[in-house]
Residue, then its C-alpha position, 0 to 999 in steps of 0.5 A: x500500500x502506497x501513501x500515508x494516512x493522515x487522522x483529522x481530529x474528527x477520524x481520531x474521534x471515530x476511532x475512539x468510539x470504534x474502540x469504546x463502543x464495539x468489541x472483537x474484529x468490529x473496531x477495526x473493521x469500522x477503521x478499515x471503513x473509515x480509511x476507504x471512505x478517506x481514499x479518494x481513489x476508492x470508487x465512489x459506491x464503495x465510499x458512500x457504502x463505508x459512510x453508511x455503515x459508520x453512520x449506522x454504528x454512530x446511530x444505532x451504539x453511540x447515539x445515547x452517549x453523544x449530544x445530537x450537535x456531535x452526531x451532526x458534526x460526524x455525519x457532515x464530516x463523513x459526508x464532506x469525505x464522500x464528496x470531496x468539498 
């Protein structure tokens, strides 16, 4: 594999609650998601898939323990990923 992966603080956010919040392969199967989402040269249905599934994880296990402000500043984070601006 080619290239450096840089972590924004909102990546190491969502590594931290991959790592809270889920347990045995999960964790770093959602970094792999994250890490695909980041790649721009990952096809863009496989980015939006990625997306899709961390925003269920962020709805479906983290939800409770997030404010609503920070659930919308990860989903427009992820969504900036998938479209590039």
């Amino acid at each position: 594999m080619n290239g450096d992966i840089h972590y924004s603080d909102e990546d190491k956010e969502l590594i931290s609650l991959f790592e809270k919040y889920t347990q045995g392969l999960e964790p770093m199967h959602l970094r792999s998601q994250l890490e695909l989402l980041k790649d721009t040269t990952s096809p863009e249905a496989e980015r939006k898939t990625a997306k899709q599934r961390i925003v269920g994880f962020l709805y479906n296990k983290v939800a409770p323990a997030l404010s609503q402000s920070a659930l919308t500043v990860l989903t427009a984070y992820l969504q900036k990923l998938v479209t590039g601006s």
